[in-house]
N, C-alpha and C positions, 0 to 999 in steps of 0.2 A: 280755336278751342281744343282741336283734335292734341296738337302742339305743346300746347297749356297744360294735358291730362298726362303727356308724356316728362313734361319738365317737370310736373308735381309728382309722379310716382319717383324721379330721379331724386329731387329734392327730398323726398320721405325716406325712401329707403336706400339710396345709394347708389342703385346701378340703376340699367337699364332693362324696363320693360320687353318682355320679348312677346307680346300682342296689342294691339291697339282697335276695340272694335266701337262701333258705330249706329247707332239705331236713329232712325226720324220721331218727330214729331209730327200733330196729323193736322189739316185741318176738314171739317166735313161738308162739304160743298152743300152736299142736301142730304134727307132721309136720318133724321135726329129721331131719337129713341123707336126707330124701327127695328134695329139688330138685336135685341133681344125678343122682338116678335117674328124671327123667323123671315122679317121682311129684306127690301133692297136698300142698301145704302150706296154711297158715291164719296167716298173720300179722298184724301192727297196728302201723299206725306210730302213733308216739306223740308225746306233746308234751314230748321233749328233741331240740333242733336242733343244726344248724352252719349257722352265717348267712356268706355271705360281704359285703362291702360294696365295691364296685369302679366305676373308671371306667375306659373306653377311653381309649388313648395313640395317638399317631400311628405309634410306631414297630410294630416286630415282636417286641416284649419283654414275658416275663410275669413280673409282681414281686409277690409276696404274700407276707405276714406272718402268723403264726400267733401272736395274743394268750394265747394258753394256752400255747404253751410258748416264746414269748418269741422265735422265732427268724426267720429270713424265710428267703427262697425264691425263684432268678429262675434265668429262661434266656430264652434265646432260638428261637424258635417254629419257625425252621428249623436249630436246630443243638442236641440237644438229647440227652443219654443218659444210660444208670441212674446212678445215684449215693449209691446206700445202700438203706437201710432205712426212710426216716423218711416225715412226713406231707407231705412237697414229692414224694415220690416218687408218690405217689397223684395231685396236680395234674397231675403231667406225663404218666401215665398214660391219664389223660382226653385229653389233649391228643393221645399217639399213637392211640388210638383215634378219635378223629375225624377225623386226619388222615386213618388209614388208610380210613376210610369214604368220603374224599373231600371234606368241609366245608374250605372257606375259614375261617381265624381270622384275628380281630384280636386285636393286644397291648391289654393290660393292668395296673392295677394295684389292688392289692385286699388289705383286710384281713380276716383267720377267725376267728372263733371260735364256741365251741359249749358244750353241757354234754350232749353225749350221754358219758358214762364211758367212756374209751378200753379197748380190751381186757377190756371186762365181757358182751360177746356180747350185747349193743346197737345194733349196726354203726353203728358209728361212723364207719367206713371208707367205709362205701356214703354215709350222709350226706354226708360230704366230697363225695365224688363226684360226687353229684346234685345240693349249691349250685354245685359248679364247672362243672359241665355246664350247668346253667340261667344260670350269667352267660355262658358263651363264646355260647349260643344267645342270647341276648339281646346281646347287644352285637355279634357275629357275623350278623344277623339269620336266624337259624336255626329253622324253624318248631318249637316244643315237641311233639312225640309222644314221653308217656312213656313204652312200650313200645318203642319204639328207644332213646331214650337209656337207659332200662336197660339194653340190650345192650349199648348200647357201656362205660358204665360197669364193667358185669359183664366182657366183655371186657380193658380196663384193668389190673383185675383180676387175673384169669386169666395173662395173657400178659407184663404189665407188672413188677405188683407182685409174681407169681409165686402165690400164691393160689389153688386151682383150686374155687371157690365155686362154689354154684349160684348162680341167677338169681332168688331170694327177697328177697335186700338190696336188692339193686338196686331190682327193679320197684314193692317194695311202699314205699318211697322215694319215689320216681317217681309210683305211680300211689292213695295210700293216699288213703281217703274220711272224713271226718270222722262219728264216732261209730259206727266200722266197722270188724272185721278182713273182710281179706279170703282167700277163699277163690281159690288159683292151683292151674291146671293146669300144671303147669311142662314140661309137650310143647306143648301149642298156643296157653300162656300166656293161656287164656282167667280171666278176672275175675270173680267175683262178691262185694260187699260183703255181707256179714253182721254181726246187730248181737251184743254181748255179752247174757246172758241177764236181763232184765230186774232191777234191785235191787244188782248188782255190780260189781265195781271188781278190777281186775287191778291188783294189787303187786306190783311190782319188786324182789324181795330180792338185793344186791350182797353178795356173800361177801367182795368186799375183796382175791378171788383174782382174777391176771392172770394171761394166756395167749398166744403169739403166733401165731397161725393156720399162716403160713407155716413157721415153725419146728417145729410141732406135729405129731402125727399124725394131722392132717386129710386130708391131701394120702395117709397112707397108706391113710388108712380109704376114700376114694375108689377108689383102685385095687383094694384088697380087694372093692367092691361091683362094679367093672368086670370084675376075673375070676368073680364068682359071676356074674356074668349071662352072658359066655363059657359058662361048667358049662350053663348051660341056654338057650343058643342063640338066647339075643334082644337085642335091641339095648340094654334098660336092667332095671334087676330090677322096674319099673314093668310088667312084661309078663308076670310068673311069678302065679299063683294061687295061695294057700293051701294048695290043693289039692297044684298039680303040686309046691309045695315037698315040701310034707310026705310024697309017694311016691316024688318020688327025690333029694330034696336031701342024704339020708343021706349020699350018695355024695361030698361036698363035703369035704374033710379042714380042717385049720390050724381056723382063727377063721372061715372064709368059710359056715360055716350059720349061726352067728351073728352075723354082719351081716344074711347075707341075712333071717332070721327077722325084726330087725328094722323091717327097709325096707318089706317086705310087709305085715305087721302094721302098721305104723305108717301107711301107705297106708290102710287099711281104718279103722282110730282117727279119722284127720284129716277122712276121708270122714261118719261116725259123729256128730263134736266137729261139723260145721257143719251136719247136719242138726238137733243137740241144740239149737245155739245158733239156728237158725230156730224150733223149737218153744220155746224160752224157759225150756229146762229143766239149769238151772243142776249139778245133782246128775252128771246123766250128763255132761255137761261135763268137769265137777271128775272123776269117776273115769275118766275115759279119759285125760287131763291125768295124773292116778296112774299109770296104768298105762303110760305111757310116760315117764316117768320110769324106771318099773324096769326096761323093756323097756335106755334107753339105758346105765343103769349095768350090766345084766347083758350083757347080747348084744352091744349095741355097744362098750362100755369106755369110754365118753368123760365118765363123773361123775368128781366128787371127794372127798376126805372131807368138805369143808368144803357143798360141793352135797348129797349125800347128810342132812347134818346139818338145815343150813336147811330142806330138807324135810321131814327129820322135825319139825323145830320146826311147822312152817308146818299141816302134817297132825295137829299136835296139840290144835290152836284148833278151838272147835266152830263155830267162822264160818267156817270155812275147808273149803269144796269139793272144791279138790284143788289139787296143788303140783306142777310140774315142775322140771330145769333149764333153761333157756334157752337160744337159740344153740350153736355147734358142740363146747361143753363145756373138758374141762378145766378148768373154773375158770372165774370170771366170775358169773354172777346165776342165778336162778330166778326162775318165777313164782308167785303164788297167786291163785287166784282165791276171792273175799270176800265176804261179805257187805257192802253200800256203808255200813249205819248201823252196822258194826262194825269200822271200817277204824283209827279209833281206839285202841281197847282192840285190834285184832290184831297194829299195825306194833313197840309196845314190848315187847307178851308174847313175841315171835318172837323180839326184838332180844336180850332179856333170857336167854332158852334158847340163840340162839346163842353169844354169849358166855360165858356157861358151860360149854357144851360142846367151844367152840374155842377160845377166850380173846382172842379181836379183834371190834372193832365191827363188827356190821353200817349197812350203808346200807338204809332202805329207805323206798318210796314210789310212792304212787298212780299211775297212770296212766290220760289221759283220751286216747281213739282222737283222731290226727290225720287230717289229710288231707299229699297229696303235696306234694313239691317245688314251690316256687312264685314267682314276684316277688310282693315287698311293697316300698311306697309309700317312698321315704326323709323325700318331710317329716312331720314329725312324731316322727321315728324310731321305727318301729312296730316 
């Protein structure tokens, strides 16, 4: 793909690209809609990208092309406003976010594409994000700290594209270590790589269902978690105890104890899942991975029939550990986590139970831990 972004900017415009950068996609082992409460998450970028391939221009103009859906993209760097929905809205996003930070930009021109699955809870969005952000700093000569340009990205985001995500896609983007998920505090964004449990392989199961974040009840479930942490007077429900839940949280009416249940519980899960995956112990993994899955389809509401399905599929393989959904739900993928010499005999017995019981193909397939957002070489086209 990297290769492909390079023959496409050559095929578009002539010459040759002189950057070629790289960002992951993620997927989230555990701790699903705790990042925006200030809680712990565990994610893993993985090895499906968005590459951008670009060169600096003289003038103040940004022109890019998106190979995957065929369309291009341009404004101008001091004159520049919303304009839809689509994947040009995301570039320009980055764009106001850096401005507003204060970086100087140069114009450009640059060709994308990618195979993270759009809209399968992948972030495919933050991808974009963070190859666009690593060409504006590289040709911008903008020093790389990835824990900033996650924010700004994240930011983009938020305030741009309308979105109100935690700060997971971003970072773990930005900042993911090869043959690692990582473990984030998402208050003081502190880091720690963790490895998966020795013998296994994390499956990516695509239910073939799409979703649109912004359009979705993401943005309600957020606010649902912002007034249960109001009900108990701290600044994020990252700050409520088991404890204090469960003696006065009765008090909490609509849907908002269960959210809160899950946020708290799932806090404690994520915390649980990466001490399991330091001791090497695959089983407790896998059922904590279970148990948040139910947690998200009961308390939270953000499964589907077809999410709920693949998991059952997935949980019915005796190679198989344990299954979640993935990302902010609705629709979109799950994980399994697998035995590695049974990865074979697991991905068509699932495929084969899906489709029976839904009557559409599943996608699915391996994934190996990347590392972050990066420049790579263009000769060669790596």
């Amino acid at each position: 793909m990297g290769c492909r972004a390079v023959d496409g900017f050559e095929a578009r415009y002539g010459e040759m690209p002189e950057v070629l950068a790289r960002a992951p996609g993620r997927v989230n082992i555990i701790g699903e809609h705790t990042d925006y409460n200030d809680g712990f998450v565990l994610p893993m970028a993985i090895d499906r990208f968005v590459w951008v391939a670009a060169r600096g221009t003289p003038g103040r103009r940004v022109s890019v092309y998106s190979m995957n859906f065929g369309e291009a993209a341009g404004f101008d760097l001091d004159r520049f406003s919303r304009g839809g929905s689509g994947w040009g809205e995301y570039v320009k996003g980055v764009v106001w976010a850096f401005r507003e930070a204060g970086y100087d930009l140069v114009g450009w021109k640059g060709v994308v594409r990618g195979n993270v699955p759009v809209g399968a809870g992948l972030s495919s969005s933050a991808a974009l994000e963070l190859a666009v952000a690593r060409i504006f700093a590289y040709l911008s000569g903008i020093p790389w700290e990835p824990v900033e340009m996650a924010k700004l990205c994240q930011r983009a985001e938020n305030q741009w594209v309308g979105t109100r995500c935690g700060i997971m896609d971003q970072l773990v983007s930005a900042a993911g270590v090869a043959g690692h998920a990582l473990l984030i505090d998402t208050r003081d964004l502190s880091l720690e790589p963790v490895p998966l449990p020795p013998g296994t392989t994390l499956v990516v199961l695509d239910t073939g269902t799409r979703r649109n974040l912004a359009g979705s009840a993401y943005n309600e479930r957020r606010s649902q978690c912002e007034a249960a942490a109001r009900f108990f007077g701290v600044p994020a429900l990252r700050d409520v105890t088991l404890g204090e839940f469960l003696a006065k949280g009765a008090g909490m009416g609509g849907p908002f104890w269960q959210r809160a249940r899950h946020v708290i519980t799932e806090n404690a899960r994520t915390l649980d899942a990466a001490d399991a995956m330091r001791r090497g112990d695959a089983k407790a993994l896998g059922r904590l991975m279970s148990e948040s899955h139910r947690s998200l389809r009961d308390d939270f509401e953000v499964s589907s029939r077809e999410l709920d399905a693949v998991v059952e599929c997935a949980m019915a393989r005796p190679e198989c550990y344990g299954a979640r959904m993935t990302g902010a739900g609705f629709g979109g993928c799950a994980i399994a986590l697998v035995r590695s010499d049974s990865v074979d005999e697991f991905i068509p017995s699932v495929s084969s139970c899906y489709a029976e019981m839904i009557g559409i193909s599943l996608k699915a397939y391996p994934c190996v831990p990347s590392g972050g957002a990066t420049i790579l070489p263009v000769a060669g086209k790596i």
